[in-house]
N, C-alpha and C positions, 0 to 999 in steps of 0.2 A: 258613768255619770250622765247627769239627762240636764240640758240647759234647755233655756226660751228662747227663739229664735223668733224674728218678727220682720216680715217682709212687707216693706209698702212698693209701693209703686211710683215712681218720680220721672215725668217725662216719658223718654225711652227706655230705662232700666228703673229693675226690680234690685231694691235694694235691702240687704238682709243683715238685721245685727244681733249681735250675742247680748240679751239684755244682761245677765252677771255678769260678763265679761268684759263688754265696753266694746266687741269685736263689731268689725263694720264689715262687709265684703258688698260683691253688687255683680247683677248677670242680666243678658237679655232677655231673658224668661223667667220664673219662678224655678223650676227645678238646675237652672245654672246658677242663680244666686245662693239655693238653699248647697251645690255642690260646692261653691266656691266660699261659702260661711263657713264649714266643717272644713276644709280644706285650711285657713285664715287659724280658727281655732284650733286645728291640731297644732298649727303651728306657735301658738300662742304658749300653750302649756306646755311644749315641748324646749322653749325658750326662756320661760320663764315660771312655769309650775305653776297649781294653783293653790291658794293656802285654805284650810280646813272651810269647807263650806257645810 
């Protein structure tokens, strides 16, 4: 499955969210937010599945 993922910048952290999903994560870099978004999200659906998209 392929989601949107949208990273701004706030402050000192990059903050990254799952737009279908609702998921938020946040890193001091761009490529820690984007590891820590998928990280967030595997956990997401592994919790609570996602239904027919």
């Amino acid at each position: 499955m392929k989601f949107t993922a949208l990273i701004t910048k706030e402050k000192k952290w990059y903050v990254a969210r799952c737009v279908e999903l609702g998921v938020v994560s946040q890193g001091k870099t761009i490529e820690e937010a984007q590891v820590n978004l998928l990280e967030a999200v595997e956990l997401y659906i592994e919790s609570f599945g996602i239904e027919d998209m």
